[in-house]
Each structure stands twice: as C-alpha cells, then as structure tokens.
C-alpha positions as CSV (number, residue, x, y, z in Angstrom):
1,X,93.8,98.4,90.9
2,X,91.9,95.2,90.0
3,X,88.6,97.3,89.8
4,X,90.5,100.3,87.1
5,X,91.7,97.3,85.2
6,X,88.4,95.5,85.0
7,X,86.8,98.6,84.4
8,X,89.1,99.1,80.9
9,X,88.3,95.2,79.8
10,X,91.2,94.1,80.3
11,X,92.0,90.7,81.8
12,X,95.0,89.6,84.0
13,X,96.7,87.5,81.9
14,X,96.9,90.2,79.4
15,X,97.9,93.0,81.6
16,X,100.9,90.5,83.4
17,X,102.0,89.9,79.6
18,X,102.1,93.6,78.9
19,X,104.3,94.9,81.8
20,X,106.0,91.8,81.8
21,X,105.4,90.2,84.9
22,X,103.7,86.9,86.1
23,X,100.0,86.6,86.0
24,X,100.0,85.3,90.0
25,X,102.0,88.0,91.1
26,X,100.1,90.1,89.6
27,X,97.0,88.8,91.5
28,X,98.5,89.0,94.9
29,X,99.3,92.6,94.0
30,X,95.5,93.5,92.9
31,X,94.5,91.4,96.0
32,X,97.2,93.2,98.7
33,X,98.9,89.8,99.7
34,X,101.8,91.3,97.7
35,X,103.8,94.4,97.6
36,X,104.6,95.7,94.1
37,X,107.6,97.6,92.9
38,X,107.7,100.9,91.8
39,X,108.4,100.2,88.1
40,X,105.8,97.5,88.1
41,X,103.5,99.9,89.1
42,X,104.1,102.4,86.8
43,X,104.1,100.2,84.0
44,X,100.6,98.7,85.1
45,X,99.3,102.9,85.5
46,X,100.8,103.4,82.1
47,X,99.3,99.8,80.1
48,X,95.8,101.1,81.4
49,X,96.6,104.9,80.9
50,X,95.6,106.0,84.1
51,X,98.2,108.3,86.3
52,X,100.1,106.6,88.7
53,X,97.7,108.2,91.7
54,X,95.0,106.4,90.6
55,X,96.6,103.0,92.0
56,X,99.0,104.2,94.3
57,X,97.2,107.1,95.9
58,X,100.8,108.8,96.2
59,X,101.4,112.2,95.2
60,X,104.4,112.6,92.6
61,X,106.8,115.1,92.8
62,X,106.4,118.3,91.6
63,X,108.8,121.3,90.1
64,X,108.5,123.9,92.6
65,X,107.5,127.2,91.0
C-alpha cells in the first residue's frame, strides 16, 4: 500500500484527509500493525485510482455468465 501511494506522490497526511481517516492509523495500516476496514480500504484504492486488488490482493466478486 505505502509503496502504490508513494509511487503516485502522494503523502500520508494527504491521503488520511481524503478518505477521512487519521494519519496514525493510517500508518499502522501501510505498516501491518493494524487491520483496515473494508470501506477504508476501498476508499484508499479509489483516492489513488488503483482497483482494490492492488492493496488487498482479494479477488472481487464476479457476475457469473
């Protein structure tokens, strides 16, 4: 997580402030001492327009064909 946000330029601070969550929390989630909620995570995917995979490493749900 930490490395995709780097990656975009984007600093802590400013990502906690756009999902709406603390800026320590949010560092014990990049760093694994802290579990992270499904809606925090997809709001963090989303603010740095990456699909939720590419922090979770879950597969979503698909329609069945």
């Amino acid at each position: 997580m930490k490395a995709i946000r780097r990656a975009r330029g984007i600093g802590l601070r400013r990502l906690a402030e756009a999902i709406g969550i603390d800026p320590g929390y949010l560092s014990r989630v990049e760093n694994g001492k802290q579990g992270a909620g499904d809606g925090t995570l997809h709001r963090y995917a989303e603010e740095l327009d990456v699909p939720i995979e590419a922090i979770t490493h879950k597969e979503t749900s698909r329609d069945q064909e």
